[in-house]
Residue, then its C-alpha position, 0 to 999 in steps of 0.5 A: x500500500x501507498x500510506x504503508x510505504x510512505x510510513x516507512x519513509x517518514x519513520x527512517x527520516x525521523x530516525x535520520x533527523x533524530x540522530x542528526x539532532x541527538x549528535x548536534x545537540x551533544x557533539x563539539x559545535x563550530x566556531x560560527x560565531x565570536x564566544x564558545x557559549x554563542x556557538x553552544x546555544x547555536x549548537x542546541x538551537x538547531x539540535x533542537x530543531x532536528x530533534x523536533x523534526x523528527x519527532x513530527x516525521x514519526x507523528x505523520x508516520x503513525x498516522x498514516x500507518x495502516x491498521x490492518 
């Protein structure tokens, strides 16, 4: 089924972007701006989005998923 497949891709892309974010949010971040602590807030700003992301993938993928 259609809905089936698409579950299975919004699942892996959550499980994608989760890690995504899960590693962001804890590795070292980049010196994108001047002090180390703008560059932490950056750093968990956009693991958070990721995470966030992920989290509405696998919302959407268990909506869509068939129950029969």
């Amino acid at each position: 089924m259609k809905s089936e497949q698409t579950a299975m891709y919004l699942i892996i892309g959550s499980i994608i972007f989760g890690l995504w974010g899960f590693i962001t949010l804890i590795g070292e971040p980049a010196q994108l701006l001047g002090g180390d602590a703008y560059n932490y807030m950056t750093a968990a700003g956009r693991g958070t989005g990721l995470v966030c992301i992920g989290i509405i993938f696998a919302i959407l993928a268990n909506t869509l998923n068939p129950k029969d």
